[in-house]
TORLO-758070 format. One record per atom (N, C-alpha, C): atom name; residue number from 1; residue in three letters; x, y, z. Coordinates in steps of 0.1 Angstrom, whole numbers, plus 5000, padded with zeros to 4 digits. Last residue first. Layout:
<sites>
SITE  name  resi  resn    px    py    pz
SITE    CA   NUM   ALA     X     Y     Z
...
</sites>
This chain:
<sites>
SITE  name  resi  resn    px    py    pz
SITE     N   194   UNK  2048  6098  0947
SITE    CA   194   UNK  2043  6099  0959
SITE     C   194   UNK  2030  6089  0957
SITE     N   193   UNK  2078  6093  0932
SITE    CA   193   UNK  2063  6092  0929
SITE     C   193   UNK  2054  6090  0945
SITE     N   192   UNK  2106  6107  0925
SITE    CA   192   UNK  2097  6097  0930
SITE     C   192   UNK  2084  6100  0930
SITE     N   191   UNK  2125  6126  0914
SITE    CA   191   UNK  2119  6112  0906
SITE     C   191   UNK  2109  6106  0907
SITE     N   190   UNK  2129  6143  0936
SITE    CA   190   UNK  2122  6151  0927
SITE     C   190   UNK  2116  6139  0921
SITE     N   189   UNK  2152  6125  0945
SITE    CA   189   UNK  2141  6127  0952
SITE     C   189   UNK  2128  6137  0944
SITE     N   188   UNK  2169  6126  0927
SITE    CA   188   UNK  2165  6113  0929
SITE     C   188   UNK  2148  6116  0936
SITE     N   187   UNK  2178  6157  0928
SITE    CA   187   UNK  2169  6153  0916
SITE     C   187   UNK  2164  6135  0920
SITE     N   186   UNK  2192  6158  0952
SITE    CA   186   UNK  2178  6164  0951
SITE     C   186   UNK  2169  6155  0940
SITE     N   185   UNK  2212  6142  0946
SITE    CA   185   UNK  2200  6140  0957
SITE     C   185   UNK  2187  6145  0954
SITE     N   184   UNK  2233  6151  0934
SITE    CA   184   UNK  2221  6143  0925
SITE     C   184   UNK  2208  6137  0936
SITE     N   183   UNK  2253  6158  0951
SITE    CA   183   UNK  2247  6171  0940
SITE     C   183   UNK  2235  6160  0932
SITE     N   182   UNK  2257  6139  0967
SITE    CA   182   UNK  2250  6148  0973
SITE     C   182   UNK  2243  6153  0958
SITE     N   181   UNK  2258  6111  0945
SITE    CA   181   UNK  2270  6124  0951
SITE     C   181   UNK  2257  6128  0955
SITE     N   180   UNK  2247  6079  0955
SITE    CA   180   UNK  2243  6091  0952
SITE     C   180   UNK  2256  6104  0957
SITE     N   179   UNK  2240  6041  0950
SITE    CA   179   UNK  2251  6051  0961
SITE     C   179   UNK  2252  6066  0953
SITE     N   178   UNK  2213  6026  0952
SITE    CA   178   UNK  2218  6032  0946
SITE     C   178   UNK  2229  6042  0955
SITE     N   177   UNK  2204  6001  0968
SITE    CA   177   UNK  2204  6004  0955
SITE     C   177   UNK  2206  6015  0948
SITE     N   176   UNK  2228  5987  0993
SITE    CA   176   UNK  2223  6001  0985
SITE     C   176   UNK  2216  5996  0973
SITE     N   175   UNK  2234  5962  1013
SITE    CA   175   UNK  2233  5964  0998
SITE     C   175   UNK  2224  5978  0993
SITE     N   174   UNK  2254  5971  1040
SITE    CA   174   UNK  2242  5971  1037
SITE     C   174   UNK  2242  5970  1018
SITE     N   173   UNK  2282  5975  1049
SITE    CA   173   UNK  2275  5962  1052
SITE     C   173   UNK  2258  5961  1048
SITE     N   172   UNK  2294  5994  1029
SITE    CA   172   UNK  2299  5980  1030
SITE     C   172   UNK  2289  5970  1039
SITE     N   171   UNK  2277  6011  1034
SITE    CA   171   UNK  2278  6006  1019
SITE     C   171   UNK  2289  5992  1021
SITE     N   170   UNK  2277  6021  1058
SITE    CA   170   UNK  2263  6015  1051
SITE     C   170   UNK  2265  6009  1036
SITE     N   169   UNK  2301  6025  1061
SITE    CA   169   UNK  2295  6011  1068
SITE     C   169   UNK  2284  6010  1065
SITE     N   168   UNK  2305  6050  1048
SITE    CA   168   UNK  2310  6037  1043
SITE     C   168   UNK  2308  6024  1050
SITE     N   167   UNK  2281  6067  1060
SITE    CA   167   UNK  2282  6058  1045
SITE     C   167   UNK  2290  6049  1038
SITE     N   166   UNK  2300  6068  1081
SITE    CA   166   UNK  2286  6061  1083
SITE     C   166   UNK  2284  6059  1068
SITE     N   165   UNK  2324  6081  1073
SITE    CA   165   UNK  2322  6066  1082
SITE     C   165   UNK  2308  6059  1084
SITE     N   164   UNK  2328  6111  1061
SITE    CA   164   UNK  2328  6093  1052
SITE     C   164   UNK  2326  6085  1063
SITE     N   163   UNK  2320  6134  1063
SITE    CA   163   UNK  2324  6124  1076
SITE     C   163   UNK  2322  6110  1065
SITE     N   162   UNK  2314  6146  1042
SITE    CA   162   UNK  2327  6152  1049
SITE     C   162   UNK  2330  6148  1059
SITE     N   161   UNK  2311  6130  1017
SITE    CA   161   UNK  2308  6129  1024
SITE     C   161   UNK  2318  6136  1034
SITE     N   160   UNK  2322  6121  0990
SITE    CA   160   UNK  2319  6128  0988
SITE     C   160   UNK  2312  6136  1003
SITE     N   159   UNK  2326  6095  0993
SITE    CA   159   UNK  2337  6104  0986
SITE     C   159   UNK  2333  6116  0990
SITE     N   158   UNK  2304  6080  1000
SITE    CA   158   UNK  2315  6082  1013
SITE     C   158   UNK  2324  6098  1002
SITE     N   157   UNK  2277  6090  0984
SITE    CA   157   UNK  2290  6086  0981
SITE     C   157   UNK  2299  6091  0995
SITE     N   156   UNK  2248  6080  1001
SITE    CA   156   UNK  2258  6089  1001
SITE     C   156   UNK  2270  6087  0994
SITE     N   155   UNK  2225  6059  1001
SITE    CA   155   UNK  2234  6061  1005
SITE     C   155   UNK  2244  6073  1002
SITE     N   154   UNK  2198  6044  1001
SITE    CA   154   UNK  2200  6053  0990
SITE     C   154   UNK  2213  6060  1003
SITE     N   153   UNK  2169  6016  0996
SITE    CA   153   UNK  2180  6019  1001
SITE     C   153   UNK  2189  6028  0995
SITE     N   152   UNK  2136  6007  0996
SITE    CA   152   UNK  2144  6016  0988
SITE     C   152   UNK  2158  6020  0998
SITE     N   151   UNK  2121  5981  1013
SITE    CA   151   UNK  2124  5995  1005
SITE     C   151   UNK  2136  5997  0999
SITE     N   150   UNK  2120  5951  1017
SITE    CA   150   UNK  2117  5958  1002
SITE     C   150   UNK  2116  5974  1001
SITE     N   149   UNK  2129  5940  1041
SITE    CA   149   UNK  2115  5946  1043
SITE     C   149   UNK  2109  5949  1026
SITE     N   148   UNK  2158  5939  1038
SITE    CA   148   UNK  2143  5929  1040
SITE     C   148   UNK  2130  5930  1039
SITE     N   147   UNK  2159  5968  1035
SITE    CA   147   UNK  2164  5956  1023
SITE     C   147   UNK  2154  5950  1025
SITE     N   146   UNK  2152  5980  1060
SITE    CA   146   UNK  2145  5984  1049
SITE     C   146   UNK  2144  5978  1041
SITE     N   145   UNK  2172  5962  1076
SITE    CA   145   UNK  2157  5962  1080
SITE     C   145   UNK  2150  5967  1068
SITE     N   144   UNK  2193  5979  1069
SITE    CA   144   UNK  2194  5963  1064
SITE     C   144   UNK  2177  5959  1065
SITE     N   143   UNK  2188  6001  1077
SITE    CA   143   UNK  2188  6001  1069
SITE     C   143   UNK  2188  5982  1059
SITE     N   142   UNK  2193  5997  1110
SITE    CA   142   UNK  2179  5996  1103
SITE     C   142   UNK  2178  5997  1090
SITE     N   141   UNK  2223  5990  1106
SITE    CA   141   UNK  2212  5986  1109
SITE     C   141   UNK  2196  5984  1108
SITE     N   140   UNK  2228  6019  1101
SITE    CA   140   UNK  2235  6006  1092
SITE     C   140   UNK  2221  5999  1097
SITE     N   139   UNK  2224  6040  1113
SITE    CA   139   UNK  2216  6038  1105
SITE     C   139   UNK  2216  6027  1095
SITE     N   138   UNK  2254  6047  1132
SITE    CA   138   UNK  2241  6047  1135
SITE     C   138   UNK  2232  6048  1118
SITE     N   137   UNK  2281  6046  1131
SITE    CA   137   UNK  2276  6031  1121
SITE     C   137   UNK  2259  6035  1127
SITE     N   136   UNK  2294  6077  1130
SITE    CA   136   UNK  2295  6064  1136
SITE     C   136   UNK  2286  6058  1130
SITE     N   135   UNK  2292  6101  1115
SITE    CA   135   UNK  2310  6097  1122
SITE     C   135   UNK  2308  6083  1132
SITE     N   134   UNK  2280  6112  1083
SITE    CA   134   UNK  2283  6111  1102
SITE     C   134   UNK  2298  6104  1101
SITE     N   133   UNK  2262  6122  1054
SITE    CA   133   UNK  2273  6119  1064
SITE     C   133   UNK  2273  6119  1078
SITE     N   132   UNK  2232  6100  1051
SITE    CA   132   UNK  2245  6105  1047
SITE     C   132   UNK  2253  6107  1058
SITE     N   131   UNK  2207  6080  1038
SITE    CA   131   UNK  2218  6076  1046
SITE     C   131   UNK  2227  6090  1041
SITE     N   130   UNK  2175  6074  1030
SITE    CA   130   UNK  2187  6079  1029
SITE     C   130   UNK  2196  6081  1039
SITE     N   129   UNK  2147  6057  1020
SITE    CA   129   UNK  2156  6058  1030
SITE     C   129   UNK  2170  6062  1023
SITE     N   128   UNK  2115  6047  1015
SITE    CA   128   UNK  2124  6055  1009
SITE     C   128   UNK  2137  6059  1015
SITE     N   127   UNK  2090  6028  1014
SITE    CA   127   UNK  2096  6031  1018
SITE     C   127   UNK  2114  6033  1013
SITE     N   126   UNK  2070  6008  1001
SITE    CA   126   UNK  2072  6019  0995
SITE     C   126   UNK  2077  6028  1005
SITE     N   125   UNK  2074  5984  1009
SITE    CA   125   UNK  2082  5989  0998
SITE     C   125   UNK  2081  5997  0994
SITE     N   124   UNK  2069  5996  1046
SITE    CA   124   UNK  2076  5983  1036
SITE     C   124   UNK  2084  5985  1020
SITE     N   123   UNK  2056  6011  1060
SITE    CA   123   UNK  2058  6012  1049
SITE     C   123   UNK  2062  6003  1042
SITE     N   122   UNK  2061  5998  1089
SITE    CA   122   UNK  2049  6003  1081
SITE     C   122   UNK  2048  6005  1073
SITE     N   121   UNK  2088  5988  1091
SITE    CA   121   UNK  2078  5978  1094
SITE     C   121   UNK  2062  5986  1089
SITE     N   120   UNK  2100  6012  1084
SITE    CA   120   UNK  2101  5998  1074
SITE     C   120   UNK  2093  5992  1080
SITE     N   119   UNK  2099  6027  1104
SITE    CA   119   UNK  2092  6028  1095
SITE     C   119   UNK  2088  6020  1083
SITE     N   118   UNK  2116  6014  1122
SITE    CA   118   UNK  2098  6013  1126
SITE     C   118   UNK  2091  6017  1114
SITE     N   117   UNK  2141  6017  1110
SITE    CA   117   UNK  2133  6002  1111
SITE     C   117   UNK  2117  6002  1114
SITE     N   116   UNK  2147  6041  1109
SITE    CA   116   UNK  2144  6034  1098
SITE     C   116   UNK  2140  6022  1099
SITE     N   115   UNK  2144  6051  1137
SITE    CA   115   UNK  2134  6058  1130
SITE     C   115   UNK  2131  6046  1112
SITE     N   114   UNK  2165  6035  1145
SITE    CA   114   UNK  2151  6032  1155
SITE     C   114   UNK  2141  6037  1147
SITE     N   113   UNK  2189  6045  1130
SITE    CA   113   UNK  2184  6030  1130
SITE     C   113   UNK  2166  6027  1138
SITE     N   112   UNK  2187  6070  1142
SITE    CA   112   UNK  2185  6065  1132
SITE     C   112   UNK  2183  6052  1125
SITE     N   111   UNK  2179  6080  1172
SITE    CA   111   UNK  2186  6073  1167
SITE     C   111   UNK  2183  6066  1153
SITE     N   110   UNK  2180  6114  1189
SITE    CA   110   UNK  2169  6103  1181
SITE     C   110   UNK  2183  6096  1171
SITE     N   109   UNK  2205  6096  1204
SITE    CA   109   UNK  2191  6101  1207
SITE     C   109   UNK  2187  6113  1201
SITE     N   108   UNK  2230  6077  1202
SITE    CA   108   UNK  2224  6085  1194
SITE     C   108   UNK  2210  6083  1200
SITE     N   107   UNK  2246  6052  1204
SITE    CA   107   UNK  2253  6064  1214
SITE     C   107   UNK  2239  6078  1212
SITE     N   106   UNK  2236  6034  1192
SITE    CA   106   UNK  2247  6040  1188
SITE     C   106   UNK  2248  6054  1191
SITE     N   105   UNK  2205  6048  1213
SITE    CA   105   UNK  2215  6034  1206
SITE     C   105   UNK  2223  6040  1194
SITE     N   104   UNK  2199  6057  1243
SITE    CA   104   UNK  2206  6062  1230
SITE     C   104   UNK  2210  6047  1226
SITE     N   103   UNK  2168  6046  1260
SITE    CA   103   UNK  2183  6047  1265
SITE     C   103   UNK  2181  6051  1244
SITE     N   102   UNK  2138  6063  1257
SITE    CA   102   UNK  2147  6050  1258
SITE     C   102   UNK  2161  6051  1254
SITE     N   101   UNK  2120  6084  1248
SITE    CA   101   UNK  2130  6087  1252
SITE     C   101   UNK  2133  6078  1260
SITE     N   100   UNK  2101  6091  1218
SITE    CA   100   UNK  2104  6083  1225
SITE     C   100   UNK  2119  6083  1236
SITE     N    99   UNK  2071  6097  1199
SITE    CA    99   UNK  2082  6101  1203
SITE     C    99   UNK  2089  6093  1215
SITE     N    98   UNK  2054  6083  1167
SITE    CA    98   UNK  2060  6084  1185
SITE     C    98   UNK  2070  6089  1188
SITE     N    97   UNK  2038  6096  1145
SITE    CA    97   UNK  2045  6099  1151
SITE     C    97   UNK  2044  6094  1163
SITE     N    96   UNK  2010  6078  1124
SITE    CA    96   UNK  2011  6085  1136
SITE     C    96   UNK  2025  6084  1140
SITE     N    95   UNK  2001  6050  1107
SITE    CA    95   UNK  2015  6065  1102
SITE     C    95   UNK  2016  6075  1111
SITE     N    94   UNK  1994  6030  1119
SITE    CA    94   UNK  1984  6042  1117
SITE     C    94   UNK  1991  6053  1108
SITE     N    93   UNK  2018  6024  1132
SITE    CA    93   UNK  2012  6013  1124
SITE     C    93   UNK  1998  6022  1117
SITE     N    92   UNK  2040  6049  1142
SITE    CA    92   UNK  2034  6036  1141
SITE     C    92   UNK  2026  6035  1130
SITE     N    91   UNK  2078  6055  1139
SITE    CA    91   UNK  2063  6054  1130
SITE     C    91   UNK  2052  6044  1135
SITE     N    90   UNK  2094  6071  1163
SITE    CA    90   UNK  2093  6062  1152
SITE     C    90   UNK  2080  6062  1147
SITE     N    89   UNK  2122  6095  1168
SITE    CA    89   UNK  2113  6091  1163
SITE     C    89   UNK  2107  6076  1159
SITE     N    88   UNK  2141  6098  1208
SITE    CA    88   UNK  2140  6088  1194
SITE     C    88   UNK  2122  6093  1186
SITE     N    87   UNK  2153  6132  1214
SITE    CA    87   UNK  2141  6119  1215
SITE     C    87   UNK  2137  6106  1203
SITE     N    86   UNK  2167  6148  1209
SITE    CA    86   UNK  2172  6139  1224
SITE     C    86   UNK  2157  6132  1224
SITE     N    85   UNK  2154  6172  1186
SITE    CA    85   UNK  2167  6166  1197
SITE     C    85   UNK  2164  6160  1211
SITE     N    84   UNK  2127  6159  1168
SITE    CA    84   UNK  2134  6164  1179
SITE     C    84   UNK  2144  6159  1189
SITE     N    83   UNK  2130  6148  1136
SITE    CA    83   UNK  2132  6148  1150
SITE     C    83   UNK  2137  6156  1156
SITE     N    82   UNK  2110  6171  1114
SITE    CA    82   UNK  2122  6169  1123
SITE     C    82   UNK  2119  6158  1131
SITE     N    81   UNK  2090  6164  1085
SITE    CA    81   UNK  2093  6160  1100
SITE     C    81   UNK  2105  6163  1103
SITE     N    80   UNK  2078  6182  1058
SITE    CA    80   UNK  2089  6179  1064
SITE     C    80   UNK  2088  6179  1081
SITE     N    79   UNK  2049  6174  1036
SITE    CA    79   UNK  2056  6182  1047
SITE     C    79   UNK  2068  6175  1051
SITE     N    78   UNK  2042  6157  1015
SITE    CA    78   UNK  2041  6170  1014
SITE     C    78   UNK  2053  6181  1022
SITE     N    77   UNK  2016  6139  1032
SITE    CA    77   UNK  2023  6143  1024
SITE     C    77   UNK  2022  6160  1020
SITE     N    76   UNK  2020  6135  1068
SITE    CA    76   UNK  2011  6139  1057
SITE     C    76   UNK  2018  6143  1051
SITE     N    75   UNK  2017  6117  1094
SITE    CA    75   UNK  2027  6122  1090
SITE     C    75   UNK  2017  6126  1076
SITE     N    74   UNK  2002  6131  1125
SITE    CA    74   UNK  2004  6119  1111
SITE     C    74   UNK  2012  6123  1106
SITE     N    73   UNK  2014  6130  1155
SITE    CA    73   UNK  2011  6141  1149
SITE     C    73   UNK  2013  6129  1137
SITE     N    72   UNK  2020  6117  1184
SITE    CA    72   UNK  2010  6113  1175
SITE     C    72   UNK  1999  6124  1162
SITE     N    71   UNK  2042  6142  1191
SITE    CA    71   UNK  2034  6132  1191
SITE     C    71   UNK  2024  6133  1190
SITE     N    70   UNK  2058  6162  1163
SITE    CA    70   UNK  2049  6160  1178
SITE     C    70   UNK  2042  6146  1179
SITE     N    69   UNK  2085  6172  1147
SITE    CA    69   UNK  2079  6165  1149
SITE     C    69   UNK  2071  6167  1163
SITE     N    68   UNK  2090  6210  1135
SITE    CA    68   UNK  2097  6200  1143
SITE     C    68   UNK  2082  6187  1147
SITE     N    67   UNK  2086  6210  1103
SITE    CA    67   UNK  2084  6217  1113
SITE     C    67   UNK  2089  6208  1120
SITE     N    66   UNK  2085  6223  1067
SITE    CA    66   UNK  2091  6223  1077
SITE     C    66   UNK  2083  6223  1092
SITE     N    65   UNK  2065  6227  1040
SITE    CA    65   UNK  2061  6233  1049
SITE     C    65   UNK  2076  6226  1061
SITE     N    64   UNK  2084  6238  1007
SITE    CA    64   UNK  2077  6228  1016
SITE     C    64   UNK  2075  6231  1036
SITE     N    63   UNK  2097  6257  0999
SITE    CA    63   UNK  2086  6260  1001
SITE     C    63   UNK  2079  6248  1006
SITE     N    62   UNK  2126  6264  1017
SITE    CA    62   UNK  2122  6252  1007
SITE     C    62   UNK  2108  6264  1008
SITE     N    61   UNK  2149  6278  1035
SITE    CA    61   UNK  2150  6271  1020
SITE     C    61   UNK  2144  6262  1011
SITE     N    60   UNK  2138  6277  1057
SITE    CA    60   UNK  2142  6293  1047
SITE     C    60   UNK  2144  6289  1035
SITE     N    59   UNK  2133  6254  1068
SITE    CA    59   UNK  2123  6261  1063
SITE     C    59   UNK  2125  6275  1057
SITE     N    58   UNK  2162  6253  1075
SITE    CA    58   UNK  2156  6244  1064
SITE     C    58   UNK  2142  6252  1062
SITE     N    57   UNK  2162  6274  1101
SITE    CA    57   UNK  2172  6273  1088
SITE     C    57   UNK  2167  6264  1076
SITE     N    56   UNK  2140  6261  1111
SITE    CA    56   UNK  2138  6274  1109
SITE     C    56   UNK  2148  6277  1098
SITE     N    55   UNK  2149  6233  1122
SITE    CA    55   UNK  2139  6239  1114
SITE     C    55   UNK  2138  6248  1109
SITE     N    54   UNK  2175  6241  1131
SITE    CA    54   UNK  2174  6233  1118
SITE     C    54   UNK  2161  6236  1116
SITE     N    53   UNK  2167  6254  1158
SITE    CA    53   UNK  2175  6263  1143
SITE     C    53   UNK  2174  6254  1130
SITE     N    52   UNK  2151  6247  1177
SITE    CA    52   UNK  2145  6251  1168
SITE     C    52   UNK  2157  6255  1154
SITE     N    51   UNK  2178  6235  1190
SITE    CA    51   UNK  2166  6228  1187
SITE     C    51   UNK  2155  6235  1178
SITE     N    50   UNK  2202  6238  1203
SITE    CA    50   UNK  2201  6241  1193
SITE     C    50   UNK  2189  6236  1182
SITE     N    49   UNK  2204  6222  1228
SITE    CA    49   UNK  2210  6238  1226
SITE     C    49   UNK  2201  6243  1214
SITE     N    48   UNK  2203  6198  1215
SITE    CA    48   UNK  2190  6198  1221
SITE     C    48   UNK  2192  6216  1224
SITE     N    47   UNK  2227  6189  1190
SITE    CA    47   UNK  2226  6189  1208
SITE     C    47   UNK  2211  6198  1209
SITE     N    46   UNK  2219  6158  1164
SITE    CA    46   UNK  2220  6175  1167
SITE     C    46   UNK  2219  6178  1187
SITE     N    45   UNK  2214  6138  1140
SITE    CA    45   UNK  2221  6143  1156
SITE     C    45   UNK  2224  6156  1156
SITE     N    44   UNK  2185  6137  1122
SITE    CA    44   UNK  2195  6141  1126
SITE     C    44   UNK  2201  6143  1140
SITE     N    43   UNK  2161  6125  1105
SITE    CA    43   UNK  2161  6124  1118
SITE     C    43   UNK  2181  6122  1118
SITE     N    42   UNK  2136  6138  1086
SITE    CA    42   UNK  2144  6143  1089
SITE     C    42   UNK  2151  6134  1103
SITE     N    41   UNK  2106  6125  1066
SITE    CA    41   UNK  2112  6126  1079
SITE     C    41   UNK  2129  6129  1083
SITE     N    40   UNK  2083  6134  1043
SITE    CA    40   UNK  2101  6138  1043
SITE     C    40   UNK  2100  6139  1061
SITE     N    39   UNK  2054  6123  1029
SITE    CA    39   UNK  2062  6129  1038
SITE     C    39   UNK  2078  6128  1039
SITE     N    38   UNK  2042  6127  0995
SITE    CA    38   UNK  2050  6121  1000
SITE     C    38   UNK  2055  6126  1015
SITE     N    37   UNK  2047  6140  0966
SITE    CA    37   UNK  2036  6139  0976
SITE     C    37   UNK  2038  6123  0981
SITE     N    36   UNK  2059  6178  0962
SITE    CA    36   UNK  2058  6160  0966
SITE     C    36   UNK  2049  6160  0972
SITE     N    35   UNK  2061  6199  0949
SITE    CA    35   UNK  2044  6195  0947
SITE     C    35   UNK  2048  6184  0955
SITE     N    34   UNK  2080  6218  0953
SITE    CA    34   UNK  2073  6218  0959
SITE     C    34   UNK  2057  6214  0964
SITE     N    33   UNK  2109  6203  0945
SITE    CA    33   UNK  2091  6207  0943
SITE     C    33   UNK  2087  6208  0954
SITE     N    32   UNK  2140  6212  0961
SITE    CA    32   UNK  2130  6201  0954
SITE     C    32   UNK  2116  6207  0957
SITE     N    31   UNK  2163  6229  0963
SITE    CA    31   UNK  2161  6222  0946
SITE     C    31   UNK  2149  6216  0949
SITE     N    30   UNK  2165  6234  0985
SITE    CA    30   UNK  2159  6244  0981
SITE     C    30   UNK  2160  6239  0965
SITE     N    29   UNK  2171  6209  0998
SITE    CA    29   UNK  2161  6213  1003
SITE     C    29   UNK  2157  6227  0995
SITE     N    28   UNK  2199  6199  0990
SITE    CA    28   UNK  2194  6195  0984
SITE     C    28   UNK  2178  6202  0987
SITE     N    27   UNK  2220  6214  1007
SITE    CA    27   UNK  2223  6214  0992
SITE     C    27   UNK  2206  6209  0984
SITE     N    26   UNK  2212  6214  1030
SITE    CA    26   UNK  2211  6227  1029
SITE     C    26   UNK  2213  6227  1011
SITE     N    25   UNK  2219  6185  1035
SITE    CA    25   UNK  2205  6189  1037
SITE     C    25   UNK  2203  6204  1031
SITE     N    24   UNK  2250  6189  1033
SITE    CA    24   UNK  2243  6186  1021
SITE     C    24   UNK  2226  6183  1021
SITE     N    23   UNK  2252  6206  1055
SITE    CA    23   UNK  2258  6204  1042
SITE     C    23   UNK  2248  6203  1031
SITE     N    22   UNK  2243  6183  1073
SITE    CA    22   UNK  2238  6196  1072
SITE     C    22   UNK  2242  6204  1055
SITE     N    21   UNK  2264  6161  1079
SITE    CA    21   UNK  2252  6164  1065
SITE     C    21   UNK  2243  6175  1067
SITE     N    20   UNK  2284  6168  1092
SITE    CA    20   UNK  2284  6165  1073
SITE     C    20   UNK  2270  6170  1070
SITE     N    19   UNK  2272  6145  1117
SITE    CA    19   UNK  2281  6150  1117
SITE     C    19   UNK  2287  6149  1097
SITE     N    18   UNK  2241  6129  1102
SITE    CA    18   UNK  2254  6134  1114
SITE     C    18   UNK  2257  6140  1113
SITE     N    17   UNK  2213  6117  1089
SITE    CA    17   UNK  2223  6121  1088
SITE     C    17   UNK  2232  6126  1104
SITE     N    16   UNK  2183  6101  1068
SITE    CA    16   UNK  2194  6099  1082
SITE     C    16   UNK  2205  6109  1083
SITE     N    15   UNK  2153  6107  1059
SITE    CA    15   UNK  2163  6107  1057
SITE     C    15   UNK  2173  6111  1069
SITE     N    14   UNK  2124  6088  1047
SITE    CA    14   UNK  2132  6089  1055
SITE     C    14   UNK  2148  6094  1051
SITE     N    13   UNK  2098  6092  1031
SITE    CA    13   UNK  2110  6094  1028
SITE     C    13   UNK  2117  6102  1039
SITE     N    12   UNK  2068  6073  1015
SITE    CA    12   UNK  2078  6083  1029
SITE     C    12   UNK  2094  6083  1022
SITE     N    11   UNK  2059  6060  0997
SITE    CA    11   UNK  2046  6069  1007
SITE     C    11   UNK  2055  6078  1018
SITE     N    10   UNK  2067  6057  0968
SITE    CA    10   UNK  2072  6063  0978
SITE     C    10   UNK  2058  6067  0988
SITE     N     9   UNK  2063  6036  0935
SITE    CA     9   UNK  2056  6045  0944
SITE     C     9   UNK  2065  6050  0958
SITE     N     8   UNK  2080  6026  0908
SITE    CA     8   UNK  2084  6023  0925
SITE     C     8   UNK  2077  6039  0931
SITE     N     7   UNK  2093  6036  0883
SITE    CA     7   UNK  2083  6023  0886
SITE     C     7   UNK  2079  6021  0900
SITE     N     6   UNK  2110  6061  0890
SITE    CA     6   UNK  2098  6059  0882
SITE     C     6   UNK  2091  6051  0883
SITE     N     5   UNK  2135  6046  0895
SITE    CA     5   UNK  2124  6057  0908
SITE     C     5   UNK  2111  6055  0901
SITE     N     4   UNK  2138  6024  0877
SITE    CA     4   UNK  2138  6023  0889
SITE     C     4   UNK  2131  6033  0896
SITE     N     3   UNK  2144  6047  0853
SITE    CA     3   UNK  2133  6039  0855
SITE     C     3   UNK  2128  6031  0864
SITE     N     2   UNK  2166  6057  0864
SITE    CA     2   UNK  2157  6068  0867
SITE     C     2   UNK  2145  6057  0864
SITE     N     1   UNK  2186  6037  0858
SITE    CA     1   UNK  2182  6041  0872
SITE     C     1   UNK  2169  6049  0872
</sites>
């Protein structure tokens, strides 16, 4: 496996999560370098109430820079993108941030499927996607988009997930290349090559 990260450049790294994965965003953000090079897009359900605290809580625990996404702000290696609550993220063709506020898909605004497919259409294989815990099938979908496309697909052990339902529909209807306990997150991500 680790020869897999190792052969395979990363220009992004999208990571999905719900209901759980706080958890395990709080497990893996104070294990990783502080040298990536590479951007970290964040795109979590969270209520709009509570809109600066994931940033400010995740930026207590890294030395990587943290901030909530802006439009047509680039994405540059190194830093961590939020989406901001109640607005879909996606990537355009330039690596520029859109923000976007079109109806919720799988009920979800910012919707993870909408952040992993725009990004797969710019990144392609050297796109990096993680999947953890929630409580509905938001990021199945554009993760199949990442397959086609040639990124990198990286899932959650459902076991290990305190809402098993989104990693187990990403593992049953999407081919992973690799299904990850939280506790080895960090180090997959430390692997890659910016």
């Amino acid at each position: 496996m680790a020869q897999t990260v190792s052969s395979n450049s990363c220009g992004a790294l999208i990571i999905g999560g719900s209901a759980g994965s706080l958890d395990v965003l709080l497990e893996i953000f104070p294990a990783l370098r502080n040298d990536i090079r590479f951007p970290i897009v964040l795109v979590v359900h969270r209520k709009a109430s509570n809109e600066s605290l994931l940033t400010d809580l995740l930026q207590s625990r890294t030395k990587l820079q943290v901030n909530e996404a802006e439009e047509k702000e680039f994405l540059t290696p190194g830093k961590v993108f939020i989406a901001p609550a109640d607005y879909h993220l996606l990537v355009e063709e330039d690596g520029s941030i859109s923000l976007d506020y079109s109806e919720k898909v799988n009920y979800s605004r910012p919707s993870i499927d909408v952040t992993f497919q725009s990004a797969a259409e710019v990144f392609k294989e050297k796109l990096v996607c993680i999947l953890l815990s929630g409580s509905n099938a938001d990021g199945v979908e554009g993760l199949k988009i990442v397959n086609n496309l040639g990124g990198r697909v990286v899932i959650q052990n459902p076991n290990t997930a305190i809402m098993p339902y989104m990693p187990q529909q990403a593992v049953i209807n999407v081919k992973p290349h690799v299904v990850l306990d939280s506790r080895d997150m960090a180090d997959y991500i430390n692997n890659l090559n910016g």
